[in-house]
N, C-alpha and C positions, 0 to 999 in steps of 0.2 A: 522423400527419403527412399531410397532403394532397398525394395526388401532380397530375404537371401531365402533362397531352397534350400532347407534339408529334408537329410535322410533320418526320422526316427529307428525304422527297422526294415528288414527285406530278409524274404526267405522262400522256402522254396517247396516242391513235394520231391521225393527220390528221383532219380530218375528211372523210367519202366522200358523195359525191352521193348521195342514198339512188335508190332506185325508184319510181315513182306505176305499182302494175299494172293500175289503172283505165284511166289516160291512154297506157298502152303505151310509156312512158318507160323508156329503158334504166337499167340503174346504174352507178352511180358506180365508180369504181377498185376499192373496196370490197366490192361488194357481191356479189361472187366470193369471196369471205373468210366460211368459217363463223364464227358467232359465236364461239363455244367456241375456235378458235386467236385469232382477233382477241382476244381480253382475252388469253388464253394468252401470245401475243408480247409485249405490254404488261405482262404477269406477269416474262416473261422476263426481261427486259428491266430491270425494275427490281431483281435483284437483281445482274445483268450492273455497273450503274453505282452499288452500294453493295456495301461489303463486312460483308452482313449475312451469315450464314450462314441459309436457307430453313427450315432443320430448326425451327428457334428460334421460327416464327412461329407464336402461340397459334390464330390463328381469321382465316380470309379473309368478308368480309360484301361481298357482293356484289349491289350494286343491279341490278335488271333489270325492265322493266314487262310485255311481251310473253310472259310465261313458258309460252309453249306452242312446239309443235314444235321445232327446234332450240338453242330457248333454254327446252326445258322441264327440270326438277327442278333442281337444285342447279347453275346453270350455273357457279358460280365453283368446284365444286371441278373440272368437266370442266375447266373452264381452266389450274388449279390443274399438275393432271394431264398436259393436254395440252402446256406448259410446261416437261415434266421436270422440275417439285418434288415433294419428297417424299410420300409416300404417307401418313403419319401425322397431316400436315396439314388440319383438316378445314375445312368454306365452309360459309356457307348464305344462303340470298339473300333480299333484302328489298324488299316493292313498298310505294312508298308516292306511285305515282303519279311524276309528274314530278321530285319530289323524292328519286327510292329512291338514290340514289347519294351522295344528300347526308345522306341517315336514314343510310346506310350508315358513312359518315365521324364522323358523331354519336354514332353506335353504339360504334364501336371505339374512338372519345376516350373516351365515357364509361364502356367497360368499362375503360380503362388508369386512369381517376381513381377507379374501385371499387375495383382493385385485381385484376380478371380477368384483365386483360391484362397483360403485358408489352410486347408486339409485333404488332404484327395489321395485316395488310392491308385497307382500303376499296375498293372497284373495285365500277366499274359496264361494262355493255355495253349496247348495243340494233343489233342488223342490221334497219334499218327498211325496207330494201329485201327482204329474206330473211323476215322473219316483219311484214308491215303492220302499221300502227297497230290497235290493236281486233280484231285478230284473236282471240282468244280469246271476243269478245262476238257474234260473227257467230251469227247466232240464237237466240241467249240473251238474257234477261232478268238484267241483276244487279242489278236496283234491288228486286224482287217486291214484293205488295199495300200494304204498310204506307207504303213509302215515296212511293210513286204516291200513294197515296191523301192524305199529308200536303203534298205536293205539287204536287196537281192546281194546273193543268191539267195538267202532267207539266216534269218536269226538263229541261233546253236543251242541243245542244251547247257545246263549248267555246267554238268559234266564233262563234255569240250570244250569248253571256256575253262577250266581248271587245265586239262590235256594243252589247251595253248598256252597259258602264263609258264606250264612245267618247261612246254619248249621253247619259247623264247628268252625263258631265263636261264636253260642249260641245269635242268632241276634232274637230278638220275633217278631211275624206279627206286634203288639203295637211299637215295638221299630220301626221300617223301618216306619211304617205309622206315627210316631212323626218327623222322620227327614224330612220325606216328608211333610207333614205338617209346619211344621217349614220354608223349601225352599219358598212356597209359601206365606208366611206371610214374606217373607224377600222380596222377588222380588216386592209383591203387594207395599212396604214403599219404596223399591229402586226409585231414581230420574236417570234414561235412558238420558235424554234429551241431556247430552253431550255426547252421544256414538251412540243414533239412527238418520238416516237418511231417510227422509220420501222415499216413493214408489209410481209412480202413478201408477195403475189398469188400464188395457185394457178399460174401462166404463172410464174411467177418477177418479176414486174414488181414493183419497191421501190417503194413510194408514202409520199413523204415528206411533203408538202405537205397543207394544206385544198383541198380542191375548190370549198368551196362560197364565198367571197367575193368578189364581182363590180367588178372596178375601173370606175371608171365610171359607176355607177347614179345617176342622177338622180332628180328629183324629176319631172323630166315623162316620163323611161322606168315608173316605177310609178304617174303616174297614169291612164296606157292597159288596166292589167289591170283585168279583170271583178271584182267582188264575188264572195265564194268559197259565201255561206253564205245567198245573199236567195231567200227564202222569203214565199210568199204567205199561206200559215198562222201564221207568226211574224211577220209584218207587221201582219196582223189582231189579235194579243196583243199585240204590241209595238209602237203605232203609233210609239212615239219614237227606232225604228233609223231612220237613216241606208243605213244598208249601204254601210260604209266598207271591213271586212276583204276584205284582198282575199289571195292567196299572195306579190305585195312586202311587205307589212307585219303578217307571219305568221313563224314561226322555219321553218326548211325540215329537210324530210322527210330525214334522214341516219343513215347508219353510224357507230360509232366506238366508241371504249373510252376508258377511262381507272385507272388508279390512284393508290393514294397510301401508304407507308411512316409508319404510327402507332406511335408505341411512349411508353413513359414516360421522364421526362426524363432520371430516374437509370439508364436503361438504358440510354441512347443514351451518354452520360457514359462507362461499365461500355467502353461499346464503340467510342470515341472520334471517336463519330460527334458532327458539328457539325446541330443542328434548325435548320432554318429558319424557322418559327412554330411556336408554341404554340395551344391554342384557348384562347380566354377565356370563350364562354358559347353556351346553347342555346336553340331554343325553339321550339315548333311550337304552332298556333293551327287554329282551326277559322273558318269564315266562313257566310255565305249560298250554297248550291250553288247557286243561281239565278245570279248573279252570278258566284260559285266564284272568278275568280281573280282577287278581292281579298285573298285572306287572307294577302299577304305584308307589307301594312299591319298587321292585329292581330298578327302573326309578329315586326313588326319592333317594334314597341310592345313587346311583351313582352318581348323579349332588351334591347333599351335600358334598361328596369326595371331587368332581371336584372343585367345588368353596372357599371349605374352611371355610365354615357356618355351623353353626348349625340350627335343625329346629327351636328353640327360639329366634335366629335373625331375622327370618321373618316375615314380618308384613302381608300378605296376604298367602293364602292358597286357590289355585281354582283347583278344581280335579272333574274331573266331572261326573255328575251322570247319568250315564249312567243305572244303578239300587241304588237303598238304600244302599245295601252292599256294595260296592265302596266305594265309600267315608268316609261310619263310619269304614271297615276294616282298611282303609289308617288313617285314625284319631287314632286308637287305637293301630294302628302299633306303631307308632313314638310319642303317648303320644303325640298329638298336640293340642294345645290350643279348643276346638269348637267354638269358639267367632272369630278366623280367617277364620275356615272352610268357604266359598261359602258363605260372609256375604251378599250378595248380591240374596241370591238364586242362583238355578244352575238347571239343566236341567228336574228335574223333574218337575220344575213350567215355565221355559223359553223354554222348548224344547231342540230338538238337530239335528238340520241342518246336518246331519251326516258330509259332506264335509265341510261344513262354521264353525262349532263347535271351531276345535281350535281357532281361529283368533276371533270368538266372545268370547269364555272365557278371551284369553288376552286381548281383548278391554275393558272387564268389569273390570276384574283385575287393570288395569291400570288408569280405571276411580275412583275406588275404593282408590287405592295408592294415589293419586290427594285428594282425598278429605278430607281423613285421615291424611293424612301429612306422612304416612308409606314410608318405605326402599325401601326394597325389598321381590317382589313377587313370588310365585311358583306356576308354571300351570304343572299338569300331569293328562292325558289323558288314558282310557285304552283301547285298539284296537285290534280288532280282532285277532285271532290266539297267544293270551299271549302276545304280545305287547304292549308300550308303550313308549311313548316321558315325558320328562321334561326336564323345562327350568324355567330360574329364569331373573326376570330383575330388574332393578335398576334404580328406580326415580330420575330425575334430578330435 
């Protein structure tokens, strides 16, 4: 008999202004908060608001990108741990780039539909104020000879890899700074309060709220910031950038957690627990790393296949913005509604927890589906090195 993944509950911590310790920016609410209690309380926390018993939970999969210093080894089971749940309980954590928290959520569905699972947590974290983006690459090389050499003249930030999609798609600095604008007038009207879970601060301070969405931001307040990534070396490779990206219309540097409560339908059933979705399908995709974060277009092609929908069936659309061009690329690929797109805002006004990302865009997505009375939703992610996850679930 084919079993089915659902979704019990998913939620998330605020989100926290992260740190820039380049630009000597303090941090956010957050960033006073080890990692390992921040998912910890969020662990807490979720089984505080279901009456699951903890013991019961097969395997915690725990997205994280930055896995060194405070978020190094197994940071979901310190959490796990730090939490006061059981000791028998084990974690282990999974990078897969921007995407690990969304792998992580895939993971745990598709071990409940093998049959591995029973019950299992997904949870991601990232303290991007406490451990930098790329901290782990700071003098190292992780690409070595082979890939250089297939790749000459050498591989590009993220950042010019957004600068190319803007110019080959004919994206204007007005257009990117409109969607970014837009993000954040949708976050500021979104109602969080069934997907956030409060945080207490080292000081004792409750932090209930996002930090990071700006009421207000226009279109001519982001079009005063500098260009983030313009280069005169990549100018001469690339005569076709613009140098459009700038930190408005970029996802912003942030703390935060998240989880989500997996189990099998007949178990939830067993335990008279009501799911909220189900998952319907998966699918991860490789791309051009030059480009790199187009591959939530081949991602979304393929789970479309897989499930047997069209993009018009769908009632949510969360893709995340990791830059501007993302998501209006991906919108304009597949002719998709704008009024589905990230109706909730998305990471240019919420941030982007690099590790926690996936599992907070399906928390939002899915609160979102809740409210609307919608289907089915579709989350893709774009991740490092052309990469990319999608996945579609189905409100019950």
């Amino acid at each position: 008999m084919t079993r089915t993944a659902v979704i019990v509950d998913a939620i998330r911590s605020p989100m926290g202004k992260g740190r820039a310790p380049r630009e000597g920016k303090p941090g956010g609410a957050l960033s006073s908060v080890h990692p390992v209690d921040l998912l910890g309380q969020v662990l807490r926390q979720m089984f505080e608001r279901n009456d699951v018993d903890p013991g019961e939970v097969d395997d915690v999969i725990t997205g994280c990108v930055s896995q060194v210093g405070e978020q190094s080894g197994p940071v979901g089971r310190w959490a796990w741990l730090a939490a006061g749940l059981p000791e028998h309980v084990p974690s282990t954590a999974v990078h897969r780039a921007c995407g690990s928290s969304q792998q992580a959520a895939d993971f745990a569905a598709q071990g409940v539909i093998a049959g591995a699972y029973d019950i299992v947590i997904a949870s991601g974290v990232e303290s991007m104020s406490r451990i930098p983006m790329l901290t782990a690459r700071i003098g190292q090389d992780p690409y070595g000879p082979s890939v250089a050499a297939r790749y000459a003249p050498g591989l590009v930030s993220q950042g010019v890899s957004a600068e190319l999609i803007a110019a080959r798609r004919g994206y204007s600095r007005a257009v990117l700074d409109e969607f970014s604008a837009r993000s954040h007038e949708l976050a500021v009207a979104a109602d969080f309060s069934g997907e956030i879970v409060p945080i207490i601060a080292p000081d004792g301070t409750l932090v209930t709220q996002d930090e990071t969405p700006r009421p207000g931001t226009t279109v001519e307040q982001l079009g005063r910031l500098r260009p983030s990534f313009e280069s005169s070396e990549m100018s001469a490779r690339f005569p076709e950038i613009g140098w459009h990206i700038t930190a408005g219309n970029s996802s912003q540097l942030t703390d935060g957690a998240s989880a989500m409560l997996i189990m099998s339908e007949e178990r939830a059933a067993q335990l008279g627990l009501r799911p909220r979705a189900r998952f319907h399908s998966f699918a991860v995709a490789g791309d051009d790393p030059i480009t790199m974060l187009t591959g939530p277009i081949p991602a979304t092609e393929k789970v479309l296949r897989r499930s047997g929908l069209t993009i018009d069936q769908i009632d949510h659309y969360e893709v995340n913005e990791a830059f501007a061009p993302v998501p209006l690329a991906w919108r304009d690929h597949f002719d998709a509604d704008p009024k589905k797109l990230n109706p909730r805002g998305g990471a240019i006004a919420l941030g982007h927890p690099l590790g926690a990302s996936g599992s907070r865009l399906m928390t939002t997505m899915l609160g979102a589906l809740e409210a609307t009375g919608g289907r089915y939703g579709l989350q893709t992610m774009c991740e490092a090195g052309g990469m990319a996850n999608a996945t579609i679930i189905e409100r019950i």
